[in-house]
FIMI-424653 format. One record per residue (C-alpha): residue number from 1; residue in one letter; x, y, z. Coordinates in Angstrom, 3 decimals, decimal comma. Each point is the difference from the previous one (the first is absolute). Last residue first. Layout:
@mifi->NUM dofi->A u->X v->Y w->Z $
...
# end
This chain:
@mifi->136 dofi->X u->-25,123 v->-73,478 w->39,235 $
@mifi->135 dofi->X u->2,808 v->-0,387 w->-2,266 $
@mifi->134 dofi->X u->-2,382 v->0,289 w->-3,325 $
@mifi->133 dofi->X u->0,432 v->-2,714 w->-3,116 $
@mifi->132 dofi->X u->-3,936 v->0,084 w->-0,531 $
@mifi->131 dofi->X u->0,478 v->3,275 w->-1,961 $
@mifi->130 dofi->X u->2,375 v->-1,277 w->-2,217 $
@mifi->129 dofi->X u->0,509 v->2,940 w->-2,772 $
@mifi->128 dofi->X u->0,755 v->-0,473 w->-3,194 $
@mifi->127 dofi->X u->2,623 v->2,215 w->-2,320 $
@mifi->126 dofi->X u->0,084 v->-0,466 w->-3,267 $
@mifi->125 dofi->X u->-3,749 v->0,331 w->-0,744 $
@mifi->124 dofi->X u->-0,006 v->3,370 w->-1,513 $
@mifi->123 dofi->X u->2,363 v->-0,349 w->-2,556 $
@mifi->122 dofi->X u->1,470 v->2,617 w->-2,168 $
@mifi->121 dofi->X u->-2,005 v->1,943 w->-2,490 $
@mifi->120 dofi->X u->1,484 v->-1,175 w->-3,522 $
@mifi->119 dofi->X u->1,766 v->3,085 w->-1,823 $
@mifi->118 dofi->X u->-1,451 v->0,220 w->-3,576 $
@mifi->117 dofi->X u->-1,859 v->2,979 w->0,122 $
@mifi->116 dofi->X u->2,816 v->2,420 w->0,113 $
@mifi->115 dofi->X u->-0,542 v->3,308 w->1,745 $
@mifi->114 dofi->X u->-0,862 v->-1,458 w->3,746 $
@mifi->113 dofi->X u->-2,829 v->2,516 w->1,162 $
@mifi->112 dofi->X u->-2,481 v->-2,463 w->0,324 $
@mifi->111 dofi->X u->2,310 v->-2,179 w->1,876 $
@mifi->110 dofi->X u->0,842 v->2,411 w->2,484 $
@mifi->109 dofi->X u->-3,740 v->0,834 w->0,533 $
@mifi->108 dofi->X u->-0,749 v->-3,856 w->0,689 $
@mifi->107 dofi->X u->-3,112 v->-1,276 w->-0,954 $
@mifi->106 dofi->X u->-3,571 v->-0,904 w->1,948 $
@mifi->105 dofi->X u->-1,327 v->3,269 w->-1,788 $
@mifi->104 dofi->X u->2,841 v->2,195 w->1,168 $
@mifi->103 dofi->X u->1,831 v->-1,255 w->2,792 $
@mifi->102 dofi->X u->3,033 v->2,857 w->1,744 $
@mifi->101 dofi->X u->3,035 v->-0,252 w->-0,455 $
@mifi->100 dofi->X u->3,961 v->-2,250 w->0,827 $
@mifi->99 dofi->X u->-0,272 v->-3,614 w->-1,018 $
@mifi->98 dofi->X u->3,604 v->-1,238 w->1,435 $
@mifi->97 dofi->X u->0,876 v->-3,432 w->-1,305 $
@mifi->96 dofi->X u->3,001 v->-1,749 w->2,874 $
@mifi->95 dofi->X u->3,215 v->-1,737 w->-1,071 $
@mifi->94 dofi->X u->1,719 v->-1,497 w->2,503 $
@mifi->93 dofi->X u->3,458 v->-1,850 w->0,214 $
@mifi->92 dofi->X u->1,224 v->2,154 w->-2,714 $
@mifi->91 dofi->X u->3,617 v->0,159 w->-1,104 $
@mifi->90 dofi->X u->0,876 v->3,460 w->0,498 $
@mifi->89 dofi->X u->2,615 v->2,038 w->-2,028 $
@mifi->88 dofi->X u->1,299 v->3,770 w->0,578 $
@mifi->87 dofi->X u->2,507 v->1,017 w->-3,013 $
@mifi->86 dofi->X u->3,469 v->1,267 w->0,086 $
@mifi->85 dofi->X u->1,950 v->1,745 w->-2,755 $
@mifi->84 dofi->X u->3,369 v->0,968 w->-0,185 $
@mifi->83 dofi->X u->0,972 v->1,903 w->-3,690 $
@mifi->82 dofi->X u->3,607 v->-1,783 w->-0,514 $
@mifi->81 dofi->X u->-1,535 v->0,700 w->-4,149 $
@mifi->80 dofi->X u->-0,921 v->-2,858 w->-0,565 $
@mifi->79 dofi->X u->-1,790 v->-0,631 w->3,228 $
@mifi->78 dofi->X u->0,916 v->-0,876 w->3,260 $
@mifi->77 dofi->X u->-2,316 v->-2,118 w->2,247 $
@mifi->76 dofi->X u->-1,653 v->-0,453 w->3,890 $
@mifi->75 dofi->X u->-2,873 v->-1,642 w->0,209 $
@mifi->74 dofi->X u->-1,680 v->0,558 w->3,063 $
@mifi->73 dofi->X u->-1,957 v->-2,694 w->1,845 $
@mifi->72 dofi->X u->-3,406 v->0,283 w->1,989 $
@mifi->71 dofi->X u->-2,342 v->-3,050 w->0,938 $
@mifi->70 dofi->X u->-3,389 v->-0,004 w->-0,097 $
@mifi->69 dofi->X u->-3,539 v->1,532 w->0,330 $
@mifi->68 dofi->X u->-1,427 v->1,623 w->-2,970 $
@mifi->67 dofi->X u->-3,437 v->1,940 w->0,291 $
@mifi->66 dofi->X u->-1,305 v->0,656 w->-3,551 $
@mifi->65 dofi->X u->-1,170 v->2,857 w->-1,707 $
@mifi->64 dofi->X u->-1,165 v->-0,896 w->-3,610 $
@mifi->63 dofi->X u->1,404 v->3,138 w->-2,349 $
@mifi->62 dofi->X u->1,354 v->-2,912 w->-2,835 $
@mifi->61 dofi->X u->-1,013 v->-3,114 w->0,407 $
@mifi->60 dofi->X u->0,576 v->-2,500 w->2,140 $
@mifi->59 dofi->X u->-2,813 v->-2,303 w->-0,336 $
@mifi->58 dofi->X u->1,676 v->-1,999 w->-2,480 $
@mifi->57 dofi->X u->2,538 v->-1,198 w->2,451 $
@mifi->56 dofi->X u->-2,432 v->-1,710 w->2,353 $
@mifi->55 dofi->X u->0,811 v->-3,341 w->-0,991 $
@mifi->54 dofi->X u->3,157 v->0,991 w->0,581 $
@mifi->53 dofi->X u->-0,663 v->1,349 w->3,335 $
@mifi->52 dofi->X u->-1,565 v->-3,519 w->1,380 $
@mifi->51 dofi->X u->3,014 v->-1,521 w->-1,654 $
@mifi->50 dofi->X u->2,529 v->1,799 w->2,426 $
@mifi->49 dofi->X u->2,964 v->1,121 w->-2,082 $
@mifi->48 dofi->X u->0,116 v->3,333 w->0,903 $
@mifi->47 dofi->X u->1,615 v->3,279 w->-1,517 $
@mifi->46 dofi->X u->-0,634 v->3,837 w->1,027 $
@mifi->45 dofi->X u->2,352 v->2,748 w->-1,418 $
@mifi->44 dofi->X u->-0,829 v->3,125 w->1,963 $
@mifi->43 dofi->X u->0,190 v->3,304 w->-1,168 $
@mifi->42 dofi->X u->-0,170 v->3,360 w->2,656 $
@mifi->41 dofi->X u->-1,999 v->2,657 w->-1,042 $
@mifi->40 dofi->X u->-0,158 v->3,386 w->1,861 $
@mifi->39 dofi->X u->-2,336 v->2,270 w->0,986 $
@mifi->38 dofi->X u->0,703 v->3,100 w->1,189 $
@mifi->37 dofi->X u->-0,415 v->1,432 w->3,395 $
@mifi->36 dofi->X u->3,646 v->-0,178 w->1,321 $
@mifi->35 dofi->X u->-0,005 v->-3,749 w->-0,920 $
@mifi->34 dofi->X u->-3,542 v->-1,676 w->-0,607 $
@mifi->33 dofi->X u->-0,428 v->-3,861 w->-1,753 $
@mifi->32 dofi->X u->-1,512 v->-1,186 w->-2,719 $
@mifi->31 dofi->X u->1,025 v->-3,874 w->-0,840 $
@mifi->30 dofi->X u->0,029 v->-0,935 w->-4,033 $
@mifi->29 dofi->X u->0,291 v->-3,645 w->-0,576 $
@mifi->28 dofi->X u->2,559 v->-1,826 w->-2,785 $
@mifi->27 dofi->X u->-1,982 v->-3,593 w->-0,592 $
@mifi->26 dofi->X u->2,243 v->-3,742 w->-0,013 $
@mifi->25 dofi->X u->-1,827 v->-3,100 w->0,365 $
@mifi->24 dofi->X u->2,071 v->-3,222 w->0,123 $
@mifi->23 dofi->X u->0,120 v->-3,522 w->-1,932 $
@mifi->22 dofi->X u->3,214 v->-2,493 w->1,171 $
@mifi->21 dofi->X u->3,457 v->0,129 w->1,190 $
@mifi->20 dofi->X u->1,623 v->1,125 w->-3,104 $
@mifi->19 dofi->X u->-2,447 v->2,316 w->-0,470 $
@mifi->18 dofi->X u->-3,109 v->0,419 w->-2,286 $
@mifi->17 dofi->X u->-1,905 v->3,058 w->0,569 $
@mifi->16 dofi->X u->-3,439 v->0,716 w->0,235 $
@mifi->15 dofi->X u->-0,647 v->3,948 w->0,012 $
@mifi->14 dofi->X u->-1,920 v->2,447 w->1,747 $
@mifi->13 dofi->X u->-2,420 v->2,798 w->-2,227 $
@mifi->12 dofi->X u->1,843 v->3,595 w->0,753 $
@mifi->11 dofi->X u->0,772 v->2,126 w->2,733 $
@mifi->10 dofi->X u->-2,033 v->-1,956 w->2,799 $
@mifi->9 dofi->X u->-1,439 v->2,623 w->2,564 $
@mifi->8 dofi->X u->1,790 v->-0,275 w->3,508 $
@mifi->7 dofi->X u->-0,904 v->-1,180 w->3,522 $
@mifi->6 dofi->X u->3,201 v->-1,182 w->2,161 $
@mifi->5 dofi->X u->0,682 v->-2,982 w->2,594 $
@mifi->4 dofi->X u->3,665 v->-0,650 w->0,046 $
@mifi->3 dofi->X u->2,186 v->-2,594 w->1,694 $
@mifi->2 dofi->X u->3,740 v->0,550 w->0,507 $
@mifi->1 dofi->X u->2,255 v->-2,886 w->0,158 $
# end
């Protein structure tokens, strides 16, 4: 088993799926990375079937960078024409909102610059601290 942690832009809006074993997100991500001095991008097919991320599903949109933290697979296939083909697939334990720039007016500069108006901000109060739950 080889566990992943990777940050990556979402390719384009996630999807529910219905499976034989029940409801599951599916989303293609984009991850940047440097080889030589160029950049390169590497696809990753991310999938979970946690409930908390498919309530969350409509939040990934397309362009939101998210921090994925999971298990990797590679699917390994022919294709019609004896073409091999392999793809890199992670089925998320984790899936973490990055809300990269600067504040403008109380608002978030990535957000103003989104291009369509109709992506939903994600959530701000996912995540709650417990500050009375310290060690010492």
């Amino acid at each position: 088993m080889i566990y992943s942690n990777f940050t990556g832009r979402v390719a384009k809006k996630a999807k529910l799926i219905d499976g034989v074993n029940g409801q599951f997100l599916s989303m293609d991500m984009a991850v940047n990375d440097y080889s030589k001095g160029e950049e390169v991008t590497q696809w990753v097919r991310v999938q979970s079937s946690d409930p908390a991320h498919l309530k969350l599903a409509e939040f990934f949109t397309k362009g939101r960078i998210l921090t994925i933290q999971g298990i990797s697979k590679i699917d390994q296939w022919e294709g019609k024409d004896g073409t091999p083909h392999a793809q890199l697939r992670v089925h998320a334990k984790t899936i973490d909102f990055l809300n990269i720039g600067k504040k403008q007016d109380g608002t978030n500069a990535a957000a103003n610059a989104a291009t369509d108006s109709n992506v939903p901000d994600a959530p701000t109060d996912t995540l709650k601290e417990k500050k009375d739950d310290l060690p010492f």
